[in-house]
FITOR-547509 format. One record per residue (C-alpha): x, y, z; residue in three letters. Coordinates in Angstrom, 2 decimals, always signed. Each point is the difference from the previous one (the first is absolute). Layout:
{{X, Y, Z}, ala}
...
END
This chain:
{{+71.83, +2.59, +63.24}, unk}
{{+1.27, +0.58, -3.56}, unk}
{{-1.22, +3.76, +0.42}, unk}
{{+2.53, +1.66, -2.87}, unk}
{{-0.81, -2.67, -2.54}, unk}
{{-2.99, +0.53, +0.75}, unk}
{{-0.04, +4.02, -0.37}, unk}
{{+2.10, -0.97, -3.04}, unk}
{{-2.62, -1.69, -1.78}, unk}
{{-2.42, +2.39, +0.60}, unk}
{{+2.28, +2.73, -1.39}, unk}
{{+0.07, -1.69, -3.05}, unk}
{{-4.18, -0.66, -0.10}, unk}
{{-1.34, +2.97, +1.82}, unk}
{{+2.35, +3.20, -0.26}, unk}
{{+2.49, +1.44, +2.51}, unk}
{{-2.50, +1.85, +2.16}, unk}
{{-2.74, -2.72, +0.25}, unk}
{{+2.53, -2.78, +0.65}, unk}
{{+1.03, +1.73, +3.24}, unk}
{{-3.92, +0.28, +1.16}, unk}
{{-0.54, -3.40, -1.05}, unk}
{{+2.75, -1.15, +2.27}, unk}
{{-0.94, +2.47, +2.49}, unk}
{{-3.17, -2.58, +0.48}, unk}
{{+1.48, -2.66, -0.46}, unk}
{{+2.53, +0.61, +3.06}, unk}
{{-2.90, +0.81, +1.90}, unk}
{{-1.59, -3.34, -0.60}, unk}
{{+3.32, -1.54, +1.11}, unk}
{{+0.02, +1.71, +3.22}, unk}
{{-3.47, -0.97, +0.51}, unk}
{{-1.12, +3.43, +0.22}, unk}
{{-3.16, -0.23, -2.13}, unk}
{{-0.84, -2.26, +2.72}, unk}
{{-0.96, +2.59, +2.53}, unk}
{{-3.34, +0.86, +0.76}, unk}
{{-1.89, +2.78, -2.36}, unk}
{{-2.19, +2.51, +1.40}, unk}
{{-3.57, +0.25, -2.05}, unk}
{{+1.37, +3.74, -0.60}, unk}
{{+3.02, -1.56, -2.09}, unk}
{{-2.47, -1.01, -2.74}, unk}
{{-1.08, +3.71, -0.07}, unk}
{{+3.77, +1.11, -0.14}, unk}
{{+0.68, +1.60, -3.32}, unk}
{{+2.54, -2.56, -1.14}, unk}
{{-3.04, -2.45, +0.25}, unk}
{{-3.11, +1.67, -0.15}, unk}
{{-0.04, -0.55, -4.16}, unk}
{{-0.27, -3.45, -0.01}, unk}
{{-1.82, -0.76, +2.97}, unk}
{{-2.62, +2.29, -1.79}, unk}
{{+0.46, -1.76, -3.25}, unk}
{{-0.43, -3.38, +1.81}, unk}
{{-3.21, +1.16, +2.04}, unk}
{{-1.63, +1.54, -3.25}, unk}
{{+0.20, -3.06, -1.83}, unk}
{{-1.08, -2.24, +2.78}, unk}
{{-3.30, +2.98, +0.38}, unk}
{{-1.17, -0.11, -3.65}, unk}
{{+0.52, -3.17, -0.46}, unk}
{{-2.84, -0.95, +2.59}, unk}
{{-1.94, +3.45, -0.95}, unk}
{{+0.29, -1.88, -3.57}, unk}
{{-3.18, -2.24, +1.24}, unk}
{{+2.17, -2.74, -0.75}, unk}
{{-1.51, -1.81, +3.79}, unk}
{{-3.44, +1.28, -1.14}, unk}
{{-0.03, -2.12, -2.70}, unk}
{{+1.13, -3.18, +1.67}, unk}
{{-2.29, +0.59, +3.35}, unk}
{{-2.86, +0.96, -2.07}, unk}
{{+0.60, -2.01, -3.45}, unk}
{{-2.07, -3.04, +0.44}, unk}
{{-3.27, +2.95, -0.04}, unk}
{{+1.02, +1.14, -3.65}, unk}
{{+0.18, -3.65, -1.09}, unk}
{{-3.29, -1.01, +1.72}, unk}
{{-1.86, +2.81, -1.58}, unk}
{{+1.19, -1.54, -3.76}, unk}
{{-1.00, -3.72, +1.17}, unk}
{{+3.35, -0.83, +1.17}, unk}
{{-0.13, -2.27, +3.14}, unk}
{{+2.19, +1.62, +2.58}, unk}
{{+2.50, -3.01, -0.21}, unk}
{{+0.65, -0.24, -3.55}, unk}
{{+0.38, +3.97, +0.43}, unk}
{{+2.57, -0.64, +2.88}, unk}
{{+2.19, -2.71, -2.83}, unk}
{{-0.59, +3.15, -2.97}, unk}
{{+1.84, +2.46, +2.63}, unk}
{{+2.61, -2.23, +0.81}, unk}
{{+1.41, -0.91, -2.59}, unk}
{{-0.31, +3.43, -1.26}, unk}
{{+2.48, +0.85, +3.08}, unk}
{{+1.99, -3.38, -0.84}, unk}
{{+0.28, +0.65, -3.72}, unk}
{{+1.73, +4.14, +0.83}, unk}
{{+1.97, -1.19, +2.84}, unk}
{{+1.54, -2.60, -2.57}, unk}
{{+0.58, +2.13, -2.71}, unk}
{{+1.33, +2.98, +2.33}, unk}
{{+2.97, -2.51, +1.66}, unk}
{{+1.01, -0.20, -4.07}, unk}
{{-0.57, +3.15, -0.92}, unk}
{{+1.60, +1.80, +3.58}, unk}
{{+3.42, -0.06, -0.79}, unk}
{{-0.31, +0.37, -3.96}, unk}
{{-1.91, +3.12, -0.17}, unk}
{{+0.60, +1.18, +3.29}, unk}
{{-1.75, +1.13, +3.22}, unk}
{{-0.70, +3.60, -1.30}, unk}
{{-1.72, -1.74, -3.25}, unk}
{{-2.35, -2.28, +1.64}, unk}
{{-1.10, +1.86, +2.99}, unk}
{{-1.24, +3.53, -3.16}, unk}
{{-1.63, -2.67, -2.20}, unk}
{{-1.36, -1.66, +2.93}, unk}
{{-1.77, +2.58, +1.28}, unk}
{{-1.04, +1.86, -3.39}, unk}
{{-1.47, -3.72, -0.81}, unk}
{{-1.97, +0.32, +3.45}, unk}
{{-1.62, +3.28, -1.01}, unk}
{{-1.06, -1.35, -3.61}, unk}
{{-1.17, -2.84, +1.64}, unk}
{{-2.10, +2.43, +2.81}, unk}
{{-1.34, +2.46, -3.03}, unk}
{{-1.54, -3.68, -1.53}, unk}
{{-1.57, -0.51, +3.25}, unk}
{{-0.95, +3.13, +0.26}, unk}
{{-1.12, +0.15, -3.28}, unk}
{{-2.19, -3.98, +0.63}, unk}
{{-1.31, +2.12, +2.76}, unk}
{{-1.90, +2.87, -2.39}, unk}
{{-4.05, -0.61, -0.17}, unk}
{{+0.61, +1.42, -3.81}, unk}
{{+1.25, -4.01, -0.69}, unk}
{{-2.09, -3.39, -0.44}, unk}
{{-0.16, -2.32, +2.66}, unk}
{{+2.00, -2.54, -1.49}, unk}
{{+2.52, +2.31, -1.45}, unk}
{{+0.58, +1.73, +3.65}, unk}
{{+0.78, -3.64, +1.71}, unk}
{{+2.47, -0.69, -2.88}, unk}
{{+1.65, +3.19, +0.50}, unk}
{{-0.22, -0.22, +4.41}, unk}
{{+1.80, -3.68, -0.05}, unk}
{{+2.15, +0.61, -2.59}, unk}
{{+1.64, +3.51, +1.07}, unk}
{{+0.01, -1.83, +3.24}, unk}
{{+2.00, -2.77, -0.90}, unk}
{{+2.10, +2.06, -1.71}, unk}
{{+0.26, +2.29, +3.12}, unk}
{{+1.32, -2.95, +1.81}, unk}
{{+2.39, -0.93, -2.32}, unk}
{{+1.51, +3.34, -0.71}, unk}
{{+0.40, +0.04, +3.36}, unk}
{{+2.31, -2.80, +0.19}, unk}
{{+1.86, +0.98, -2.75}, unk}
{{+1.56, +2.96, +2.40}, unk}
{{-1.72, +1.67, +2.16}, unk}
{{-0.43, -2.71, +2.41}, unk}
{{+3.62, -1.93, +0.01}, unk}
{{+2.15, +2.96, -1.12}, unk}
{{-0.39, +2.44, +3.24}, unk}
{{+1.11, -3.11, +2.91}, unk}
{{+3.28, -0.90, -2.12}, unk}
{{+0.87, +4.16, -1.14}, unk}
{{-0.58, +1.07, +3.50}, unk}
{{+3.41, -2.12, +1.61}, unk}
{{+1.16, +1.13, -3.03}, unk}
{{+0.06, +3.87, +0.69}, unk}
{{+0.28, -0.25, +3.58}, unk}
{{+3.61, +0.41, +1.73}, unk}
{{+0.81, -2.80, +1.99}, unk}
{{-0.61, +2.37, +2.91}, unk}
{{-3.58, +1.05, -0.03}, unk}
{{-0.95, -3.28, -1.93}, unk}
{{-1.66, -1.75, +2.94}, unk}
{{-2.01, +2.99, +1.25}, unk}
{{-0.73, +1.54, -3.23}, unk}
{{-1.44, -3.21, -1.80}, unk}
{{-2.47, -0.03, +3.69}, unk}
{{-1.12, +3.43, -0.77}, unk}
{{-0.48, -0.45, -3.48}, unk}
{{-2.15, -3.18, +0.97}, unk}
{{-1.91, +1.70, +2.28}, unk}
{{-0.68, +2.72, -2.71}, unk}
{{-1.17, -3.25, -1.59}, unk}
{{-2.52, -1.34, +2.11}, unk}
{{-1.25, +3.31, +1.27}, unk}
{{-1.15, +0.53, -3.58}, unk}
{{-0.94, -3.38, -0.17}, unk}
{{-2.61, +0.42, +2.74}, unk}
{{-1.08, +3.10, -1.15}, unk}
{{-1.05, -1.05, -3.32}, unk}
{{-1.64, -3.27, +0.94}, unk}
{{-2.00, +1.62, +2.69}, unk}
{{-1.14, +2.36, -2.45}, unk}
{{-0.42, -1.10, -2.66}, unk}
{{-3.77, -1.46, +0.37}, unk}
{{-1.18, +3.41, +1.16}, unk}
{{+1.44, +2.11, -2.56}, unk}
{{-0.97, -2.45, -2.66}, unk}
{{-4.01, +0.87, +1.45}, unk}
{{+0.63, +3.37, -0.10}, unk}
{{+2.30, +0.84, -3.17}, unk}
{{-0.89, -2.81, -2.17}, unk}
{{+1.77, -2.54, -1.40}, unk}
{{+0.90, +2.28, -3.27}, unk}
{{+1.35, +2.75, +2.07}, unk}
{{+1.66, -2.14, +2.33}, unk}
{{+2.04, -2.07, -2.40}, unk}
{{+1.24, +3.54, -1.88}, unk}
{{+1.08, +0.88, +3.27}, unk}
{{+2.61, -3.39, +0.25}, unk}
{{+0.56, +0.55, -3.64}, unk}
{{+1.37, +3.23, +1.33}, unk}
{{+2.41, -0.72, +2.36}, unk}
{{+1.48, -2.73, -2.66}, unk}
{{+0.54, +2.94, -2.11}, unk}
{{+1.71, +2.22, +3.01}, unk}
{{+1.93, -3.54, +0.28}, unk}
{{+1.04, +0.47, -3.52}, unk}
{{+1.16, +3.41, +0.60}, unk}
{{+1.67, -0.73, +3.22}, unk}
{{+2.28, -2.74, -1.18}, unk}
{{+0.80, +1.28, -3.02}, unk}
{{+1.35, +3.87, +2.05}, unk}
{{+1.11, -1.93, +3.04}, unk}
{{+1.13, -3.56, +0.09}, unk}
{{+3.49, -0.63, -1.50}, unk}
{{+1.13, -3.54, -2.04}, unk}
{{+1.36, -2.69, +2.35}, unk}
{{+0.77, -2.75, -2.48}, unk}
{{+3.81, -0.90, -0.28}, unk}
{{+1.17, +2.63, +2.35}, unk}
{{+1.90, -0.87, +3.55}, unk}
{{-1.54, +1.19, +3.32}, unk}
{{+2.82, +2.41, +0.34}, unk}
{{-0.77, +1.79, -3.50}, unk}
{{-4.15, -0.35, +0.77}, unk}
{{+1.20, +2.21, +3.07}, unk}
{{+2.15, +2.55, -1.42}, unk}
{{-2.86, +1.03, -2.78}, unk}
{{-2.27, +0.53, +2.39}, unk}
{{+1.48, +1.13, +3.35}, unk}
{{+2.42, +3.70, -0.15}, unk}
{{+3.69, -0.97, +0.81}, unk}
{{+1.44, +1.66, +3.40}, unk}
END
């Protein structure tokens, strides 16, 4: 109920002009009018349809990444260099365990932004070694080095960024609004993808080749790369209200 200290305070942080959308919102929230129901065709409303795209890109190349290839299909790589399929389960782990560590550390030191371009430009070095393990040019042994290791790397990358960072940015950028329904259709976008690539991914590795294949995830790391570093704005340290007013145009 202290509304003008409020707008006071943000006068002082924000500007003149954003203060009075910031407590524009916030008034709404008081009045419990971000609690009505949102049509799907909100999300596609042009004061929304930026980040709900941002959100559902992300969510799309992270699984078109081959990030789920590699953990449904992982323990065949490992067999194939005389790793029993349980030891190769404990290697991916703790790949996963050792990123997701690291990234909680790192997340609000270097920022959201940081970790999710390094994270996926990591992921397509770590594709262009598998890729790379993959060539018929290289000795047997020297292939299987290359295959688990730019694997394991893969996975840890992964968990660096690209995996933790997209969840916690998402409710981020959202408006308290659409947060509920867009964060369901950016998870569907998710799983969809998901889906596709697991169901896939065994017949296109028989037809295209392991080599080709792999270039092909490498690839959509790289549009990853690109995509973050055009689209996705810098989270850390900023309030809700000034995540919303760089993104979304003031009425």
């Amino acid at each position: 109920g202290r509304t003008a200290e409020a707008e006071v305070e943000f006068e002082r942080l924000l500007g003149v002009s954003e203060a009075k959308f910031a407590i524009s919102q916030l008034s709404k929230v008081d009045r419990g009018d971000d609690t009505d129901t949102v049509k799907f065709s909100e999300l596609l409303h042009c004061h929304h349809s930026k980040v709900v795209f941002i959100g559902s890109t992300l969510f799309a190349l992270q699984q078109l990444s081959g990030i789920n290839v590699v953990f449904y299909f992982s323990s065949t790589v490992f067999k194939s260099a005389g790793v029993p399929s349980d030891v190769a389960n404990v290697c991916i782990g703790f790949a996963n365990l050792t990123g997701s560590i690291i990234s909680t550390v790192l997340m609000d030191k270097l920022g959201r932004k940081v970790l999710l371009f390094w994270s996926f430009f990591g992921m397509a070095i770590s594709m262009i070694i598998q890729a790379t393990g993959a060539s018929s040019l290289l000795l047997n042994t020297g292939a299987l080095y290359l295959s688990v290791g730019g694997m394991l790397m893969f996975v840890f990358t992964f968990a660096l960024g690209a995996g933790p960072v997209p969840g916690l940015l998402l409710t981020e950028i959202f408006p308290s609004r659409i947060r509920a329904k867009a964060m369901a259709f950016c998870m569907s976008v998710h799983w969809v993808c998901n889906f596709l690539v697991g169901l896939l991914f065994l017949r296109l590795l028989e037809k295209l080749g392991p080599q080709l294949l792999y270039s092909m995830f490498a690839t959509f790391c790289m549009m990853a790369v690109i995509f973050v570093k055009r689209n996705v704005v810098e989270t850390k340290g900023k309030s809700l209200q000034e995540i919303e007013i760089a993104l979304l145009p003031q009425d």
